[in-house]
N, C-alpha and C positions, 0 to 999 in steps of 0.2 A: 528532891526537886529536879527534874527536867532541864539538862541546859539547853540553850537555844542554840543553832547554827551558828552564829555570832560569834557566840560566848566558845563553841569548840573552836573557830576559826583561829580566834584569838591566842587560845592554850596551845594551841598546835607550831602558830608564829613566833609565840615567846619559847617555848620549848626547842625550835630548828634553833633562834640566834642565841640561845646557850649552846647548844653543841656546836654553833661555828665560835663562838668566844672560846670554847675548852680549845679544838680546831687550831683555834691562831694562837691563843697563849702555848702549848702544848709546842707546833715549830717552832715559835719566834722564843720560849724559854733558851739560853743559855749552856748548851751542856757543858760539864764542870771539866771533861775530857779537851774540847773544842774541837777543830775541825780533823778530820780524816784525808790525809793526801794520799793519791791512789798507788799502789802500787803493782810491778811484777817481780815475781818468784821464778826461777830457773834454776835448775838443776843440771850442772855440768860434771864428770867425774872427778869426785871425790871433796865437791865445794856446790854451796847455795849462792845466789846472785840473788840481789835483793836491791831494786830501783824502787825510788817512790820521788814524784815530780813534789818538788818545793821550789818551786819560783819565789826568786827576791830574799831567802832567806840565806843566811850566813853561817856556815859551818860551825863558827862557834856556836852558837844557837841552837845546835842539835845533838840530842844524847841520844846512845843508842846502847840497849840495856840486851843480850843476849840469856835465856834462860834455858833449862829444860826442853821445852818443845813450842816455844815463842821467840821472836827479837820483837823490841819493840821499841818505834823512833817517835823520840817527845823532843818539843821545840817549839819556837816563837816566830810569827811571821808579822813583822812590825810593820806598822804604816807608816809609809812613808812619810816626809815630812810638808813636803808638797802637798799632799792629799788633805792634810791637816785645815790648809787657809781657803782649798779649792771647793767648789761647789758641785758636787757629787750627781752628776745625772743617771749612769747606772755602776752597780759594783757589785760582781759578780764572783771578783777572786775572793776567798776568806782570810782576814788577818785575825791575827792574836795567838793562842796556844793550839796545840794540834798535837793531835797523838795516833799513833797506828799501830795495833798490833798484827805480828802477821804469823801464824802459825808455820814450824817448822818439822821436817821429818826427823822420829826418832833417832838420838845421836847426841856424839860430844862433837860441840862446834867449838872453834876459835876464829876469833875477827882479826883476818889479815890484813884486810883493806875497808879502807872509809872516804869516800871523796866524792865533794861536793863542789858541782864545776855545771856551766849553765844551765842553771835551776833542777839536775838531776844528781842525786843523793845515788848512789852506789856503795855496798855494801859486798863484802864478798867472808862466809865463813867458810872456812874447812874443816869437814868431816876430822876429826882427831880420837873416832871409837865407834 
C-alpha cells in the first residue's frame, strides 16, 4: 500500500528525534575515564616536561603512572563545597575523575620531579637509556 505524504512526513520526524536522542544520550553518557586536562610535552636535553592544567585540584589527588612509551596522570577534581548549596547558572570547568594519557618518545624514563603549584601539574622525566 502507498504511503501518503503525511504518513512519509511523519517517519522522517520520528526517525531525525531518535538520532538527536542517540546524539544527546551518546555526549551526555558518562565516560568511565572522566575528563581529559589539556596538556604540553617538551623536550629538553636529555628530559620530557610534561604540564597539564588542573585547577583546584590537590596534589595528593593525582597519580602519575610512567610506562613504556606513555605517562599517564589520574585524579580527582572535587567540588567544592560551596558549589554544593549554590545555584549553578553556568559550569563549564569538569569535576570528578579525569585521566590523561600522553604518549612519550622511545626510552627509559625516570620521574625526577612532580609539582603541583597554581592549578599547573609539572612533571619532568629523564631519559635514563
Amino acid at each position: 500500500m502507498p504511503r501518503s505524504a503525511s504518513d512519509i512526513m511523519w517517519a522522517e520526524a520520528v526517525s531525525a528525534l531518535a538520532r538527536v536522542d542517540r546524539l544527546h544520550l551518546d555526549f551526555f553518557r558518562p565516560d568511565p575515564k572522566g575528563w581529559e586536562p589539556p596538556v604540553d610535552v617538551v623536550e629538553t636535553q636529555g628530559e620530557l616536561v610534561i604540564m597539564a592544567a588542573l585547577p583546584g585540584v590537590r596534589v595528593d589527588e593525582v597519580e602519575i603512572v610512567v610506562r613504556d612509551d606513555s605517562l599517564a596522570i589520574v585524579g580527582v577534581r572535587r567540588l567544592p563545597a560551596f558549589l554544593q548549596r549554590a545555584r549553578v547558572l553556568r559550569m563549564e570547568l569538569p569535576y570528578g575523575r579525569f585521566e590523561r594519557g600522553v604518549a612519550i618518545p622511545p626510552g627509559r624514563y625516570e620521574l625526577t620531579q612532580r609539582d603541583l603549584a597554581d592549578g599547573l601539574l609539572v612533571v619532568v622525566l629523564r631519559r635514563i637509556a
